[in-house]
N, C-alpha and C positions, 0 to 999 in steps of 0.2 A: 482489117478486123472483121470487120462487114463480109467479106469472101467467105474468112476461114469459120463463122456462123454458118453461112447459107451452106459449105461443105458440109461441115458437121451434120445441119439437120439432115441432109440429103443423105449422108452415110447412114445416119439413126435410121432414115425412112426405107433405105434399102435394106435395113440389116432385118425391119421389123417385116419387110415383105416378104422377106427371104424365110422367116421363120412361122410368119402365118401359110407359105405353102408349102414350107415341108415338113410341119408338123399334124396328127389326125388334129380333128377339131376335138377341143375340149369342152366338158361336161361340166353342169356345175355339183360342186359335192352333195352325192346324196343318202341319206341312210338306207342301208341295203339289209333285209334280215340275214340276220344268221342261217346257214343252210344246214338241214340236216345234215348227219354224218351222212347217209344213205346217196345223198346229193351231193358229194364233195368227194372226188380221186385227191389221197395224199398224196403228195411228191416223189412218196419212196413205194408206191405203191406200183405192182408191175401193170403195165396195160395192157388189154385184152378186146374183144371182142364186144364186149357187153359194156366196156370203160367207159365213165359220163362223158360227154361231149361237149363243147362250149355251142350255146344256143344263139340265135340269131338276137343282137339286142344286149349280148353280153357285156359288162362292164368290166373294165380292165384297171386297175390301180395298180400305180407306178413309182413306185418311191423310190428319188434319188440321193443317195448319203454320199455328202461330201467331205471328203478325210479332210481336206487342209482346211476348213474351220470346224467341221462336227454339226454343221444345219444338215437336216431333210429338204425335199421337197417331193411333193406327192402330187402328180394329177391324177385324175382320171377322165377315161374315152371308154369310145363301146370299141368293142373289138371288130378288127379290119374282116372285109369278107373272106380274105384267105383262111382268119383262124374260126370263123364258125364252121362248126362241123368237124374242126380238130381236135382228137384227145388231145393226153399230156404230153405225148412224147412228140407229136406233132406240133403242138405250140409250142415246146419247150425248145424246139430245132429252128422254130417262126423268129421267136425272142431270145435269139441263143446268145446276147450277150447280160440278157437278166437272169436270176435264178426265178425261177418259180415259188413261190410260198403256200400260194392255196389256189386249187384246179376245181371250177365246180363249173354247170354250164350255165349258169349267170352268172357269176362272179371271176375273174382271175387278178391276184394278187401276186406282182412280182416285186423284187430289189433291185440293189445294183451299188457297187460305189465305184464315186469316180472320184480321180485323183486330180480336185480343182478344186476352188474355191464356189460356193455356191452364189447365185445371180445377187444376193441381196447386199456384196461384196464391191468392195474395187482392188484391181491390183496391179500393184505396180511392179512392173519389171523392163527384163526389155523385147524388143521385135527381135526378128531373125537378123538384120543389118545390124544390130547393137544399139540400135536408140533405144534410151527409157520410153518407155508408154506404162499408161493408165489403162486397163482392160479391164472387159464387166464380162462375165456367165451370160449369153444372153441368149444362148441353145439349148444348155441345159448341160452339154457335153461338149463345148470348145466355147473359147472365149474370143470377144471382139473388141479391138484396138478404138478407144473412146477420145484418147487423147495421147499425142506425142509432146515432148519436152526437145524445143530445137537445140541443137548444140550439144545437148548434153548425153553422152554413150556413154557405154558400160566401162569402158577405157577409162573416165573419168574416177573411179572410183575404187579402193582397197580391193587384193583379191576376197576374204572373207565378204566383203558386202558385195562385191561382186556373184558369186555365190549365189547369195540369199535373191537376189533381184534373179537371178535365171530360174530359182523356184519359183518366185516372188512372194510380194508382201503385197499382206488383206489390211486392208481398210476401209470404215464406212463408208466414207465419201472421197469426194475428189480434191477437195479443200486440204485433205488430211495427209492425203498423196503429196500436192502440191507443198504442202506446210516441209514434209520431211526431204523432198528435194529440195529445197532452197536450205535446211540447214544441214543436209553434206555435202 
């Protein structure tokens, strides 16, 4: 028992190192004004020569919607030095699996949905081998294996629910996870 503890935190501890370096560093939220119209390229606006540019220092908001519960999540960073000095069609190609929303050169506001459960989740399904496991969002856009159920594979169980566990199923905690594998 004592092992499969010190594994675990040592998995947490890699997962979390892995995500503090290859994520920008985050900001904390701050109110930004409103930019003139004059200061802000709309999205459907053509670009040109004269086009606003994203400035050094720029803030970037990120909001991630996630279809399989319906949560947000939004950080925001300053923009990487690639995109200062980029219009829109050039950050839009930088961040080409976001939409853009709003182009100004302090400010850019993008979307995105992804087709997961968002971090504040757990989910239960199974691994690539067919084991059940417990998985948490904990990228933002892939999820990480928190816990396996020994014995127990997808083989175990009805095709309908079988099914459902390869989307998988959201639940607050892990308790909750566990509670519903022990009564199918």
């Amino acid at each position: 028992m004592r092992k499969t503890r010190i594994f675990l935190l040592a998995a947490a501890l890699m997962a979390a190192a892995v995500l503090l370096t290859t994520m920008p560093r985050a900001q904390a939220p701050e109110e930004t004004p409103r930019l003139a119209r004059a200061e802000t390229l709309a999205p459907d606006a053509p670009a040109d020569s004269t086009a606003v540019r994203a400035a050094a220092g720029c803030a970037v908001t990120q909001t991630m919607q996630f279809s399989r519960c319906g949560h947000s999540v939004t950080r925001r960073v300053q923009a990487p030095e690639r995109v200062v000095g980029a219009d829109f069609a050039a950050a839009q190609m930088y961040y080409d699996v976001w939409t853009i929303t709003s182009f100004g050169a302090d400010s850019i506001a993008m979307s995105r949905e992804i087709d997961l459960f968002c971090p504040m989740h757990r989910v239960l399904g199974c691994s690539e081998a067919g084991e059940i496991v417990v998985s948490r969002n904990v990228y933002g856009d892939g999820m990480a294996i928190e816990k396996t159920y020994p014995g127990v594979t997808l083989s175990d169980f009805d095709p309908d629910t079988q099914e459902a566990l390869r989307l998988g199923l959201g639940f607050d905690t892990t308790a909750e996870a566990d509670a519903w594998v022990a009564a199918h």
